[in-house]
C-alpha positions in Angstrom: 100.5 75.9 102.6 101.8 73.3 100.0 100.4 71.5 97.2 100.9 71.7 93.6 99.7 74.1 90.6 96.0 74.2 90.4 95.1 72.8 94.0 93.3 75.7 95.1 96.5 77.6 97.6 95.7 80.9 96.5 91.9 80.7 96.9 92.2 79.1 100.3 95.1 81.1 101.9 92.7 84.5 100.9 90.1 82.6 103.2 91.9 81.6 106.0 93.6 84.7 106.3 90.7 86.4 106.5 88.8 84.0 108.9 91.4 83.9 111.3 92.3 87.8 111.0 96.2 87.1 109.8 98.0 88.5 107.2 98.6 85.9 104.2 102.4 86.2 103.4 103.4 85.6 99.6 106.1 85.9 98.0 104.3 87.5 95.1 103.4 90.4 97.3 106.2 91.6 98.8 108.3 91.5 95.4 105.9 93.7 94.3 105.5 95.9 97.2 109.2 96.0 97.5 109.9 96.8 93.9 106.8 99.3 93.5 108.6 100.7 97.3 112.0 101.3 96.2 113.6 99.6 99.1 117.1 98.3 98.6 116.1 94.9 98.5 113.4 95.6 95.7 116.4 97.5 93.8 118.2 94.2 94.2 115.3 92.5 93.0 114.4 94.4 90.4 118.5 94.1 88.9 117.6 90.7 88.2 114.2 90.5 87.3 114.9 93.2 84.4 117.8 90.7 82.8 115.4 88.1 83.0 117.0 86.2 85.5 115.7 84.5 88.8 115.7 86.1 92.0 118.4 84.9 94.5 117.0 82.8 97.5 119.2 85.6 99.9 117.4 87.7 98.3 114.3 86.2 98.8 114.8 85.4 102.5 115.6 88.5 103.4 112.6 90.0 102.2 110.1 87.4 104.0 112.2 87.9 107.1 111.5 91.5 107.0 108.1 90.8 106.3 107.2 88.2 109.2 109.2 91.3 111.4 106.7 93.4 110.7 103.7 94.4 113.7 100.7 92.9 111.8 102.4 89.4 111.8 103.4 89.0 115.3 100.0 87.4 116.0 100.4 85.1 113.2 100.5 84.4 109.7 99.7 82.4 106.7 102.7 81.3 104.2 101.7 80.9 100.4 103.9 80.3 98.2 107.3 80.2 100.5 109.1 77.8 101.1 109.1 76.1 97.7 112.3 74.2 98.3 113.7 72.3 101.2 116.7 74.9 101.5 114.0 77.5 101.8 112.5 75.9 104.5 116.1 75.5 106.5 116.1 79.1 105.8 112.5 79.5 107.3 113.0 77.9 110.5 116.0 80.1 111.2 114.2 82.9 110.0 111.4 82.2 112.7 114.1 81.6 115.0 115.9 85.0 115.6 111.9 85.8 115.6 111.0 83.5 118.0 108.5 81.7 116.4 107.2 78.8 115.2 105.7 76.9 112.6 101.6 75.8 114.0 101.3 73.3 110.6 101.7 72.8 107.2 98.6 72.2 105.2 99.2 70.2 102.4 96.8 70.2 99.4 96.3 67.3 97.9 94.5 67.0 94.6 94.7 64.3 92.0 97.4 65.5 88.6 94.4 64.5 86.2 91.9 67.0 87.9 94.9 69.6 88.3 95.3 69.4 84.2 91.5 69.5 83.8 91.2 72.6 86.1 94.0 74.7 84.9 93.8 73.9 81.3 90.1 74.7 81.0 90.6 78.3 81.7 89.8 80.8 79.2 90.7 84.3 79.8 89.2 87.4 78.2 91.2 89.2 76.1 89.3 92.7 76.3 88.5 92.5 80.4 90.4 90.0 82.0 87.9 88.0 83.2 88.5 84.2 83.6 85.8 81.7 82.8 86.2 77.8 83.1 84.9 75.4 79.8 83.0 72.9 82.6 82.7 74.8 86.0 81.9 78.0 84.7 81.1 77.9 80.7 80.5 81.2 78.9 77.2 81.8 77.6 78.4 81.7 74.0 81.3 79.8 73.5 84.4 81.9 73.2 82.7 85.0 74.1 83.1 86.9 77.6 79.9 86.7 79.8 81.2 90.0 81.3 82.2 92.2 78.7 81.5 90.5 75.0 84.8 90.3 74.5 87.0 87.3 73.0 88.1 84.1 75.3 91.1 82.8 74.9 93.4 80.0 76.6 96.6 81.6 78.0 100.2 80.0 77.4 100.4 78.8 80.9 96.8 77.3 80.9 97.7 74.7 78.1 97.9 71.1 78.4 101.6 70.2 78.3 102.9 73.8 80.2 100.7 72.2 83.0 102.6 68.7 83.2 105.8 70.4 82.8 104.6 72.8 86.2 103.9 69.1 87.8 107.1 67.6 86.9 108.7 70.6 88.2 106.5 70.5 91.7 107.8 66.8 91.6 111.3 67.7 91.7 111.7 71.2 93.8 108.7 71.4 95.3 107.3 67.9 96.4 110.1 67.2 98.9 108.8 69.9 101.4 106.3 67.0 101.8 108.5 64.7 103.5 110.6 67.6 105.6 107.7 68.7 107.3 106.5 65.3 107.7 109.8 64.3 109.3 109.2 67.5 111.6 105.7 66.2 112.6 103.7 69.4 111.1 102.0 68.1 107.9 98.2 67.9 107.9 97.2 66.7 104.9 94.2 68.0 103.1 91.8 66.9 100.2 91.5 69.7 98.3 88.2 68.6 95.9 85.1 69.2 96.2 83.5 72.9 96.7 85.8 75.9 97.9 84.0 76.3 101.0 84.0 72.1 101.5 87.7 72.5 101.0 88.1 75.7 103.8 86.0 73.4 106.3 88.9 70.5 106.5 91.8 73.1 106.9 90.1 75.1 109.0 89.5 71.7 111.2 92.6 70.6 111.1 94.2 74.4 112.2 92.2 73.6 115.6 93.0 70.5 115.7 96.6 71.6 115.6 96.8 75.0 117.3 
């Protein structure tokens, strides 16, 4: 799955994953179950991440290709997160390769940069719990107060205006180009990602049977 910050990957990978009884694959995950496993490549991993720095891609790779090795994904799975560059994706294919897989399709959500800015920097996050609340889709009860625990909402770092634009710009530049490779390779569906979740999980699901 592609599309930018705020279109929704996360929530409709979970979904899809389960609906179609595949593992969802993200890169998030297996750094964490690497580096909370103590295998060698979460050591690696974990050598970087503590000065701060960012992950190498071999590093990276190697860890999704042991992942996409493993028994639960030999009957497919969902991608989130991975590739996020073209040179990624070169890896990928050789990667699925010496696997003897394939890519099915690449979803691509698409969502409008004003709405992305309007859902992300709307979030306000509960200090106390955790809980996330939204100032038009979900509004607390009493403004800046938690509807689950009473405690204080506040807008994170990541959820303010200009860190958001700066994300898109970013997507723009490192991200956005996966667009056209897998266009070029005649796997991109895209997808509008508006509208209700389960509106949203209707069109991908479509267009996985459409293309699989």
């Amino acid at each position: 799955m592609v599309g930018p910050p705020g279109a929704g990957k996360g929530t409709q990978a979970q979904i899809l994953a389960s609906e179609l009884s595949i593992p969802k694959v993200s890169t998030g995950d297996i750094f964490r179950a690497n580096v909370s496993g103590g295998t060698e490549l979460g050591n690696q991993a974990k050598t970087y991440m503590d000065r701060g720095e960012l992950v190498p891609d071999e590093v990276t790779n190697a860890m999704v290709r042991d992942r996409l090795a493993q028994d639960d994904a030999k009957a497919g799975f969902l991608l989130d997160g991975f590739p996020r560059n073209v040179a990624q994706a070169e890896t990928l294919n050789k990667i699925l390769g010496e696997l003897d897989e394939l890519l099915d399709v690449v979803l691509e959500l698409r969502v409008d940069k004003e709405e992305v800015v309007k859902r992300l920097s709307g979030r306000r996050s509960c200090r106390n719990c955790g809980h996330v609340q939204h100032v038009d889709y979900d509004p607390p009860k009493t403004e800046g107060v938690c509807d689950s625990c009473g405690g204080e909402l506040f807008q994170r770092d990541d959820d303010r205006e200009e860190t958001i634009r700066r994300r898109l710009e970013v997507y723009d530049e490192q991200t956005a180009p996966l667009v056209s490779f897998y266009d070029n390779e005649g796997l991109l569906v895209p997808i509008k990602a508006t509208g209700p979740v389960e509106d949203v999980t209707a069109r991908a699901m479509e267009a996985l049977r459409s293309r699989t």
